[in-house]
FIPA-952091 format. One line per field, with one value per residue (C-alpha): x, z, y; residue in one letter; residue number from 1. Coordinates in steps of 0.25 Angstrom, whole numbers, plus 5000, padded with zeros to 4 digits. Last residue first. Layout:
east = (X; ...)
up = (Z; ...)
north = (Y; ...)
res = (a; ...)
n = (NUM; ...)
END
This chain:
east = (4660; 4653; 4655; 4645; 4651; 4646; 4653; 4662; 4650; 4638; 4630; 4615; 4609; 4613; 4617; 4628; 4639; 4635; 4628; 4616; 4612; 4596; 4598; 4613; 4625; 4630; 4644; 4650; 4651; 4659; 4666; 4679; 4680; 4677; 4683; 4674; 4678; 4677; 4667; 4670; 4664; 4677; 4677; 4689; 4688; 4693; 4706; 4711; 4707; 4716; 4727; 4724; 4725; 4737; 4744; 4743; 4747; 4759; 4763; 4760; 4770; 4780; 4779; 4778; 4793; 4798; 4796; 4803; 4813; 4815; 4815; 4826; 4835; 4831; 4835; 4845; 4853; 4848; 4856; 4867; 4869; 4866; 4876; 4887; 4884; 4884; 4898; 4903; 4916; 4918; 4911; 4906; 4902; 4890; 4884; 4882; 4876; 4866; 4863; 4861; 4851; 4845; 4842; 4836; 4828; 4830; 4827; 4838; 4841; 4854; 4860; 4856; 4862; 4874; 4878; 4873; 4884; 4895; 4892; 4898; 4890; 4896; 4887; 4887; 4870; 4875; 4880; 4867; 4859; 4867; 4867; 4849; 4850; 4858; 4849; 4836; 4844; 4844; 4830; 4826; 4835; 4830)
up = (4974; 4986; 4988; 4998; 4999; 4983; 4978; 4967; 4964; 4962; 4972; 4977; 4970; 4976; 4967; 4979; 4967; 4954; 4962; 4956; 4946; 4948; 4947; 4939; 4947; 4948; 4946; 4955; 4952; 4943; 4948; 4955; 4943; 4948; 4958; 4968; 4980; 4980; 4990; 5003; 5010; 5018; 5025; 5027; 5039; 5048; 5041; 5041; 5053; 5059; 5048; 5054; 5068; 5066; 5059; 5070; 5080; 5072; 5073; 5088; 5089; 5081; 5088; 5102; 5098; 5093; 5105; 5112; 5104; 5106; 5121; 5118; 5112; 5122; 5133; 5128; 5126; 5139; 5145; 5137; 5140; 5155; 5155; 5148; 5155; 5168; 5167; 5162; 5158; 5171; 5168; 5153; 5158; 5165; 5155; 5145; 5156; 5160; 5146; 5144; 5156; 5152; 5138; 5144; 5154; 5169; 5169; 5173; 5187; 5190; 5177; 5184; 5198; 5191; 5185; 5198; 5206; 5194; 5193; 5208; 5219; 5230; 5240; 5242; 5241; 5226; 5225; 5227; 5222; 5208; 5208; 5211; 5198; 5190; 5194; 5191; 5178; 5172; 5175; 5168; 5156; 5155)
north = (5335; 5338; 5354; 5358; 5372; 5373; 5389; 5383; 5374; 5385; 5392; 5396; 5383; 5370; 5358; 5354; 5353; 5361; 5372; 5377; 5387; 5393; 5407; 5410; 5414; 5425; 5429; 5437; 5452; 5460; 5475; 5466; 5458; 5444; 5435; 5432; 5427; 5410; 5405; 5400; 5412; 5416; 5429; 5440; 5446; 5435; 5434; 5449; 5452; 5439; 5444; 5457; 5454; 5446; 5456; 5465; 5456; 5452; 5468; 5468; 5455; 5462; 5477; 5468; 5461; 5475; 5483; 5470; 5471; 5488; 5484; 5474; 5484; 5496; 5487; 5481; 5495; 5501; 5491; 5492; 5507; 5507; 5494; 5501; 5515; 5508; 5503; 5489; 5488; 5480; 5468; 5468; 5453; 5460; 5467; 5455; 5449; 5459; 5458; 5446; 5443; 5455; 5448; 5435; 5442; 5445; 5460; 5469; 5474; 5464; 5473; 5485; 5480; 5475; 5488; 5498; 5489; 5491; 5506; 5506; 5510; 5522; 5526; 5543; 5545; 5550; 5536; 5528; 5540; 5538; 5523; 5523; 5531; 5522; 5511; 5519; 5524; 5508; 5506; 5517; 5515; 5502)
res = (x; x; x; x; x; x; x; x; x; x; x; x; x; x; x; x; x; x; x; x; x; x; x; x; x; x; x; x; x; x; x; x; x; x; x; x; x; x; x; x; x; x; x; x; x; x; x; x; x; x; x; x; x; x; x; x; x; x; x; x; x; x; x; x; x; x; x; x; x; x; x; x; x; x; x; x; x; x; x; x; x; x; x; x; x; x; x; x; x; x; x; x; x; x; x; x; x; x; x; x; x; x; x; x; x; x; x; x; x; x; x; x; x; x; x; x; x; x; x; x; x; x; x; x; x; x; x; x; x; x; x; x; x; x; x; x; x; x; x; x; x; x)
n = (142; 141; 140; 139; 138; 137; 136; 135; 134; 133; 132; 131; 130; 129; 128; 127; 126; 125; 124; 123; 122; 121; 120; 119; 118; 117; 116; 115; 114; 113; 112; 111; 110; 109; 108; 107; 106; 105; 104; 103; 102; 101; 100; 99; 98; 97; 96; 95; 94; 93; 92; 91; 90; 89; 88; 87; 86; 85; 84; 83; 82; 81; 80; 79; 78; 77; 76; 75; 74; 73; 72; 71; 70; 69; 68; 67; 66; 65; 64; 63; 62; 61; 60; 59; 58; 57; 56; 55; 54; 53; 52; 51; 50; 49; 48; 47; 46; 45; 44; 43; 42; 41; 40; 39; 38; 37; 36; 35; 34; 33; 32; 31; 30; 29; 28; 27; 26; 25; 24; 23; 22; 21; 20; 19; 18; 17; 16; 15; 14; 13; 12; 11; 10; 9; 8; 7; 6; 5; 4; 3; 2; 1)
END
């Protein structure tokens, strides 16, 4: 903005140093008429314009430069919120789709003891098939 604002006050001071006279309010008006068309310039640019006659290139200058800056910071903060969310995303997706589901209940011993073994020959009180037992039976038909 400060650019943008100095190209106009630099093609002022060549107008008037080639001996033309241009008033501050011309310069104003042809800033404010430069501005983007969006929502928040719009009220601005309205704001600036019922201040009439107690508006000077300074005042402007300095309210211009003012919104920019605001919005700019708002928008910095919008993409650092929806880069953050990102983020989270990616490691709640991560997250998710490495840790596997066997259907069978984690072992909850003593972290130094190992999961009961089961003894040669026992079958599964449900399906009646060796290899499991009844918490562990995926035909479950009871």
């Amino acid at each position: 903005m400060s650019d943008h604002i100095g190209s106009f006050l630099n093609l002022k001071r060549r107008i008037v140093e080639a001996g033309h006279k241009l008033d501050d309010i011309l310069v104003i008006h042809a800033i404010l008429h430069s501005l983007p068309r969006t929502n928040i310039w719009d009220v601005v640019r309205r704001n600036l314009l019922d201040k009439g006659k107690e508006l000077t290139l300074d005042i402007l200058t300095a309210e211009l430069i003012s919104v920019h800056d605001y919005s700019e910071r708002d928008r910095l903060a919008d993409e650092n919120d929806k880069k953050l969310k990102s983020e989270q995303m990616a490691l709640f997706t991560k997250s998710a789709s490495s840790s596997t589901y066997s259907g069978k209940k984690p072992w909850r011993g003593k972290s130094n003891d190992k999961p009961p073994t089961r003894p040669a020959g026992t079958k599964c009180h449900i399906c009646g098939k060796e290899g499991h037992w009844a918490p562990e039976c995926r035909s479950k038909s009871i």
